[in-house]
C-alpha positions, -999 to 999 in steps of 0.1 A, spaced: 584 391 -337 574 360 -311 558 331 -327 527 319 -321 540 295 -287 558 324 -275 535 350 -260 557 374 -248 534 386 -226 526 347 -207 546 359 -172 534 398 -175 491 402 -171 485 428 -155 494 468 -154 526 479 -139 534 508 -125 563 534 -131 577 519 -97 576 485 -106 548 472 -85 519 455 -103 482 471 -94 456 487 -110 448 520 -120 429 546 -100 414 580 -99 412 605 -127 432 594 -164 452 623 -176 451 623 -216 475 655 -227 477 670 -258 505 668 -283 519 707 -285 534 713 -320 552 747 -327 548 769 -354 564 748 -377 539 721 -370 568 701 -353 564 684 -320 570 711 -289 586 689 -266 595 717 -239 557 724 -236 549 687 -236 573 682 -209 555 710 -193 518 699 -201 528 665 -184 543 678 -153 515 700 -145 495 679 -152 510 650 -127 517 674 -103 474 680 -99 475 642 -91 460 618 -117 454 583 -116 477 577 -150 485 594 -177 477 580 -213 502 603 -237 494 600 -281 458 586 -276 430 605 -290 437 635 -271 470 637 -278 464 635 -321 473 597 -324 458 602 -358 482 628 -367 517 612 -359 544 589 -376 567 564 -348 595 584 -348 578 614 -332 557 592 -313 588 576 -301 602 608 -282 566 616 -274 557 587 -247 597 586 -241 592 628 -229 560 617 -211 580 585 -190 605 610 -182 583 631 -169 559 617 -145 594 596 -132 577 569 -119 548 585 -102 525 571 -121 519 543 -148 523 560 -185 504 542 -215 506 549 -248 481 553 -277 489 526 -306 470 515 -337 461 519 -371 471 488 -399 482 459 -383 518 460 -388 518 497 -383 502 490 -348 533 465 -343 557 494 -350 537 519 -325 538 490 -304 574 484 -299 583 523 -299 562 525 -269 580 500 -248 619 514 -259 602 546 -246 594 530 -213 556 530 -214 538 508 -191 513 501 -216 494 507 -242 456 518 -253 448 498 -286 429 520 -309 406 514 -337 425 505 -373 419 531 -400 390 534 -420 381 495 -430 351 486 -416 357 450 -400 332 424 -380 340 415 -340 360 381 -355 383 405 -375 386 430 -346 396 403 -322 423 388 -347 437 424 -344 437 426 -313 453 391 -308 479 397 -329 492 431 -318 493 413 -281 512 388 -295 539 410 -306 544 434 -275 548 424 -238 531 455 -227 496 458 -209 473 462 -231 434 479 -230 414 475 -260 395 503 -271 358 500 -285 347 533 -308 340 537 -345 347 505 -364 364 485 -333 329 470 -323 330 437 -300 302 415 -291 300 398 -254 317 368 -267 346 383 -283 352 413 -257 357 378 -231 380 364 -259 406 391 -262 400 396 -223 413 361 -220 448 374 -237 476 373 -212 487 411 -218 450 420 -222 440 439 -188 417 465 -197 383 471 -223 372 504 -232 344 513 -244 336 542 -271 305 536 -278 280 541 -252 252 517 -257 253 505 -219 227 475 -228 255 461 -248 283 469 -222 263 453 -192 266 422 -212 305 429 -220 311 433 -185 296 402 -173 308 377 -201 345 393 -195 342 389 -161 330 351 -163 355 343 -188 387 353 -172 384 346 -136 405 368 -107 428 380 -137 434 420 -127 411 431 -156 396 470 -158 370 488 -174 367 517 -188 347 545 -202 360 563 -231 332 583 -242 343 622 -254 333 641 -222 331 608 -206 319 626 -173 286 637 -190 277 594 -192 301 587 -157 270 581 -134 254 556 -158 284 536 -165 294 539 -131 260 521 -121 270 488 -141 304 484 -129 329 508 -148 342 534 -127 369 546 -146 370 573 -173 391 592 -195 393 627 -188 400 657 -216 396 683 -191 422 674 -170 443 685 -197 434 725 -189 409 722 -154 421 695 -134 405 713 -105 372 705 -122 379 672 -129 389 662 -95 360 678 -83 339 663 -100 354 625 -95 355 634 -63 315 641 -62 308 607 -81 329 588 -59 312 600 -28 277 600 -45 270 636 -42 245 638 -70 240 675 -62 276 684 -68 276 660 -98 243 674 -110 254 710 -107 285 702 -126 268 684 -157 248 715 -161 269 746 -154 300 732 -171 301 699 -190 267 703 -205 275 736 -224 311 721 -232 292 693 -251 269 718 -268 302 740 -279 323 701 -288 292 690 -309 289 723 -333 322 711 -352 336 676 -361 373 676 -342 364 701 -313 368 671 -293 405 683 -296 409 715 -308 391 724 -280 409 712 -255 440 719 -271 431 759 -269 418 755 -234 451 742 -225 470 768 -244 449 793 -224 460 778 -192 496 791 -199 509 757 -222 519 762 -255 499 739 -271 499 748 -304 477 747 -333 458 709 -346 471 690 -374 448 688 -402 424 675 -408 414 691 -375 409 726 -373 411 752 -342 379 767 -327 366 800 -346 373 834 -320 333 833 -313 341 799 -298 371 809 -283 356 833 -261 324 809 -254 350 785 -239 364 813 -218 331 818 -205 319 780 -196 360 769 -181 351 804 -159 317 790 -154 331 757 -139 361 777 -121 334 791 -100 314 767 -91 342 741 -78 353 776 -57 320 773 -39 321 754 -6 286 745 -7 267 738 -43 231 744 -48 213 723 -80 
């Protein structure tokens, strides 16, 4: 590990792409799944797969073991070949970042598997079950930046909860270029956005909203400055979800509007009746799609068949209406 005058990171600040050249992300953020077999072992021929497919439809970046992809679930050694299948397979096509977290010196171990993988960075999640004040949280943070020279965005949800002042604080990290946010109180983000932005300058910085379904709250954070999002269904619809950036870029709020409530509205309703669907949801609509995805790791569980066939129904629902040349709200 560097010491404390040796940020690895001092010559390195902002996001690098698989080709080398330093800029900042773009477009739609792929977040794929982790397949497992029947064994409950890592599939890596459908993850390769998943990936390919899901570079091939053209997203922004991919972000491989986050929340999606069952961080929770894994040890370093399978998350390891994990974002080492995922920088294989994109190829340089587009930045790859990987999920890390948990206890500190866990987080340091996630940390350095992801760079002798290749990742171009990584997206710092909450730690595990202590609940912590913003001080703590930023001395987290700090000190998983100081042991990785990877790009780094800081995630906000559950117990990882910043205020203005520390949000700039960790912002002002050299390998810091990104904040997240998983919370969705957008009084408290405006004021993020602006101390970050005062405190650090021209430094490349992004944010980011990480909501679940982020594209139900896109417009709003959209309208104070965060225009990207993480995006689940990418994983199985990706003709959805470029559709519908594609509608919020251009401001076509009755594209957008028809969206929310034919397809993402009813996804929420189905996500919301059981804690995890967030996952197990997409994982099945993905498996539908022709990847085999595999079953959740517990403490997850899969959707019940009556749910099953309500997702049929609202990805078919969406499917349709992106089909449509014109869209009437």
């Amino acid at each position: 590990m560097n010491s404390a005058n040796e940020h690895p990171a001092t010559q390195e600040s902002s996001v690098r792409t698989g080709a080398g050249r330093t800029g900042q992300l773009r477009g739609v953020l792929f977040f794929p799944v982790t397949p497992f077999d029947a064994s409950g072992e890592v599939n890596t021929t459908a993850l390769a797969g998943h990936i390919e497919r899901g570079v091939a439809a053209g997203p922004g970046a991919v972000f491989v073991a986050c929340g999606t992809g069952e961080f929770h679930a894994l040890e370093p050694g399978e998350f390891e070949t994990i974002v080492r299948i995922a920088v294989e397979a994109t190829a340089g096509r587009v930045p790859v970042f990987a999920g890390c977290g948990g206890s500190l010196m866990l987080a340091r171990r996630f940390a350095a598997a992801a760079a002798r993988a290749g990742a171009n960075g990584l997206l710092l999640l909450p730690p595990y079950l202590v609940t912590c004040p913003p001080e703590g949280i930023a001395r987290y943070v700090e000190q998983v930046a100081m042991a990785t020279s990877l790009p780094i965005i800081v995630y906000q949800r559950n117990n990882a909860v910043f205020t203005p002042g520390t949000a700039a604080r960790v912002a002002r990290l050299p390998n810091v270029v990104g904040f997240k946010d998983g919370l969705g109180n957008l009084d408290t983000m405006q004021r993020i956005v602006l101390a970050v932005r005062a405190a650090i300058g021209d430094k490349p910085f992004q944010f980011f909203n990480g909501m679940p379904t982020a594209e139900m709250s896109q417009p709003a954070y959209r309208a104070i400055g965060v225009t990207l999002y993480s995006s689940a269904v990418f994983c199985f619809a990706p003709e959805i979800a470029l559709a519908y950036y594609r509608a919020v870029e251009e401001d076509d709020r009755r594209r957008v509007e028809a969206l929310l409530e034919r397809f993402y509205a009813p996804l929420v309703e189905l996500r919301n009746k059981v804690p995890g669907y967030a996952v197990s949801l997409v994982k099945t609509a993905t498996e539908l799609g022709g990847i085999a995805a595999g079953p959740v790791r517990a403490p997850l569980v899969m959707p019940t068949a009556e749910h099953v066939e309500e997702l049929k129904r609202i990805i078919a629902a969406g499917r349709a209406l992106v089909a449509q040349p014109q869209v009437t709200a």
